[in-house]
PAKOLFI-344597 format. One record per residue (C-alpha): residue in one letter; x, y, z. Coordinates in steps of 0.2 Angstrom, whole numbers, plus 5000, padded with zeros to 4 digits. Example, Ala and Ser with C-alpha at 12.3 -4.5 7.8 and 13.67 -1.06 7.14 Angstrom:
BEGIN
a506249785039
s506849955036
//
This chain:
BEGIN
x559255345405
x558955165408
x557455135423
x557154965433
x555854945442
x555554805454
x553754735452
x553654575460
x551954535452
x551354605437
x549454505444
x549154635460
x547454725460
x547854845473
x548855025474
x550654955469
x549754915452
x549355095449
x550955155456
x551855045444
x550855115430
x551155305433
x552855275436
x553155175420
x551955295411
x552955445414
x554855385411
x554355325394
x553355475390
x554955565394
x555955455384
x557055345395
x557155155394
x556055065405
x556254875410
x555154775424
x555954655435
x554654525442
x554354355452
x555054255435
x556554335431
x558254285433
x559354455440
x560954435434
x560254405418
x559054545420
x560354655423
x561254595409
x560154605396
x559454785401
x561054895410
x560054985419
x560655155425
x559555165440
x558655015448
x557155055460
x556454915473
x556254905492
x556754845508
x554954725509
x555354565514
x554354515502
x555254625487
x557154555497
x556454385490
x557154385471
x558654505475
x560354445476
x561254575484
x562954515478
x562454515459
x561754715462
x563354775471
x564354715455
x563254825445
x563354965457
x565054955456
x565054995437
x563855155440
x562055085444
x561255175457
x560155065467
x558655175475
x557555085489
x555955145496
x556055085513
x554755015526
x554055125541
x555255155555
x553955145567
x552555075560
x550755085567
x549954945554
x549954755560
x549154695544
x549854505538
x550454565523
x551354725530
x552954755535
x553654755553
x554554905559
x555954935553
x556854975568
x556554775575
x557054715557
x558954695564
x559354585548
x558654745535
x559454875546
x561254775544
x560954755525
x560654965525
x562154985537
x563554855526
x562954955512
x562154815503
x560254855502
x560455045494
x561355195488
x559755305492
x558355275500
x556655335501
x554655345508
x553155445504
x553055515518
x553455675524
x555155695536
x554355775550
x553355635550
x553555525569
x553355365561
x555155385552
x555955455569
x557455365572
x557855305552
x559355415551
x560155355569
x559655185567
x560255155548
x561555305545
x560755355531
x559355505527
x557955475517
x557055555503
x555255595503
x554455545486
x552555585488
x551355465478
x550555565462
x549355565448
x549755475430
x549555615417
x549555525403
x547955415410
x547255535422
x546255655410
x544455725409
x543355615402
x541455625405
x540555465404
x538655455406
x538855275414
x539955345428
x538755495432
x538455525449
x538255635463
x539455555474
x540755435469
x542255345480
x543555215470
x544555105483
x544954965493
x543754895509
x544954905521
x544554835539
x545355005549
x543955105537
x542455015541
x541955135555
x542055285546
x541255185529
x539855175543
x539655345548
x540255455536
x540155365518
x538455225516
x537355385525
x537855485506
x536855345499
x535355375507
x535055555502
x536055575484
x536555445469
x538255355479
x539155245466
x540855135476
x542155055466
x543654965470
x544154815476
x543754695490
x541954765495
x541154575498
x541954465509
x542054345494
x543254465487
x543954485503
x544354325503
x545054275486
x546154435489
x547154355504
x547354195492
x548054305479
x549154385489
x549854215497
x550054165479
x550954305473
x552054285488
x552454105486
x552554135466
x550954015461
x550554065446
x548753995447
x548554105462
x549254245460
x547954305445
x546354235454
x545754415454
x545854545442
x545654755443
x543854775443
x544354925433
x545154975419
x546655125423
x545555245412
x543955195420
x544755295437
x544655425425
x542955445419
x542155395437
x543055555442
x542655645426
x540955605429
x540355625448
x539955795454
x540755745471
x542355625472
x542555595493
x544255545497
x544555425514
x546055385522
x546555265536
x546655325554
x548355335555
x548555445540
x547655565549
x548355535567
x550255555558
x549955675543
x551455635532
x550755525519
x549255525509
x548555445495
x548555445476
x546855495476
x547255665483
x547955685466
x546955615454
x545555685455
x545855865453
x547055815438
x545555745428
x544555885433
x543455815446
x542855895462
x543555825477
x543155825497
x544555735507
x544455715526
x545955805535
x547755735533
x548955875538
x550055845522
x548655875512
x548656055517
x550656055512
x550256015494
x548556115492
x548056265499
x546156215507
x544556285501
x545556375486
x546256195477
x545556065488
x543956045501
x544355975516
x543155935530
x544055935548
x542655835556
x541055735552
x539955885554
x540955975540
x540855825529
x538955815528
x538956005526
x540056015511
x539555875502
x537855965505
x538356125500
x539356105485
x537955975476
x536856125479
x538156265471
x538756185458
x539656345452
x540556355467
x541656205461
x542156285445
x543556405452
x544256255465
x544356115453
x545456225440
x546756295453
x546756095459
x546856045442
x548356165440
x549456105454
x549455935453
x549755965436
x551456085439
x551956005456
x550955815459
x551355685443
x552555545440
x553455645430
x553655765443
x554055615454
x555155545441
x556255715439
x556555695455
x557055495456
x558355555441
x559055725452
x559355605467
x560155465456
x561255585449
x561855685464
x562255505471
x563355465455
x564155635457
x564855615475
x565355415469
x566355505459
x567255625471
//
């Protein structure tokens, strides 16, 4: 089949960059057509060059940009299945750079509504979850739940001696982690060898990262490239290859909600790392605990299993093969991709009715 996926900027540092790369990564490996429509295309000629069968963007007001809804229903009309990952219904975030709810976006809902902005739609987000209460009343329309994954063909063992560590965390400095940064991460450092990667862990960074971000937004090329990864894709790999401990940390309301999680919950076990996640109740959906995940429910459990395992090595072994096992069976893009290309063709099926 022919994939397009809907990347505004090809320049972001953050998690759409990885997302884009498993994505991509796993429909080529399983021998589709992929093509990339960004900032500096033209769509109607995008569309007529590539054909694709399926094209996957969002209902962001910052993806709705370079869309012309016209020009995609006269390619829908011909058999292209148009699949949207929609915003929160409800959301909790009030970041700058994040969406609205959706259920006070009256101009996106009518879009969903006329039929205009998709055939499917979808979130990563589990559909018991409360922040998406309210989609299907509001929009007329059910969403799918697509889980974020892990990028097989990048995400493999690979020990490095410059990565070594006891401890090791990859992400972003977020603002809503600080307090738990505070407490529950920089301590690590003070008893065992803590290494942090990731992006905006200086204010400087900070900074340039909020002028990136406006410039991708506004399409200036000089900047919306003023940062790049501070990693390579295979670097995540060794860092995880390589510590004896990978912590996963996720925002507040990923633990107050429980539906979504992050594609670190993946991406360690797949390269055969050892990883201790705080509690997110999805978590336990995808992984049985203590058999192919650790997770600490509180603080107190935190400390004592970090301690614990960095003083039983062996007791690691058994865990990080059965988590190594599922995510490899249940939890990668291709997995993911399977299921973008079941949906799309269940979708062309009842068109065709």
């Amino acid at each position: 089949m022919k994939i397009a996926y809907h990347m505004p900027s090809m320049d972001s540092i953050y998690a759409y960059r990885t997302i884009y790369w498993g994505f991509r990564h796993a429909f080529e490996n399983m021998g589709h057509t992929f093509s990339t429509f960004t900032s500096d295309d033209n769509l109607e000629k995008f569309l007529a060059t590539n054909k694709p069968d399926i094209f996957i963007t969002s209902s962001h007001h910052y993806y709705q940009k370079f869309l012309d809804l016209a020009i995609l229903k006269k390619y829908r009309e011909r058999g292209m299945v148009l699949l949207t990952k929609v915003d929160f219904w409800d959301s909790p975030l009030s970041r700058i750079n994040e969406a609205k709810s959706m259920k006070d976006d009256v101009a996106t809902i009518k879009l969903i509504k006329d039929g205009l902005l998709g055939d499917a739609f979808f979130h990563v987000v589990e559909q018991e979850d409360k922040r998406m209460a309210g989609f299907k009343e509001g929009t007329g329309y059910d969403y799918y739940t697509i889980p974020l994954a892990a990028d097989k063909t990048v995400m493999k063992y690979d020990y490095s001696e410059k990565f070594a560590s006891d401890v090791a965390y990859i992400g972003t400095y977020l603002p809503a982690k600080k307090n738990f940064f505070k407490e529950q991460v920089f301590p690590i450092g003070r008893k065992y060898n803590l290494k942090l990667y990731g992006q905006d862990w200086t204010s400087l960074d900070r900074t340039l990262g909020m002028i990136q971000r406006a410039g991708q937004y506004f399409n200036i090329p000089i900047l919306r490239s003023i940062q790049k990864p501070k990693l390579l894709l295979g670097d995540e790999a060794k860092i995880y290859s390589s510590a004896k401990i990978s912590i996963n940390v996720h925002e507040d309301y990923q633990k107050q909600f429980g539906g979504d999680c992050n594609e670190r919950t993946f991406k360690v076990p797949l390269c055969g790392g050892f990883e201790i996640t705080d509690d997110v109740a999805c978590i336990r959906k995808y992984f049985e605990a203590d058999k192919e995940i650790v997770i600490a429910k509180d603080k107190k459990e935190w400390f004592e299993k970090i301690d614990y395992y960095l003083a039983n090595p062996k007791e690691k072994e058994a865990i990080v093969k059965a988590g190594q096992k599922k995510v490899m069976s249940s939890h990668t893009y291709h997995n993911r991709a399977d299921q973008i290309i079941e949906i799309c063709r269940k979708i062309r099926k009842e068109s065709t009715k």
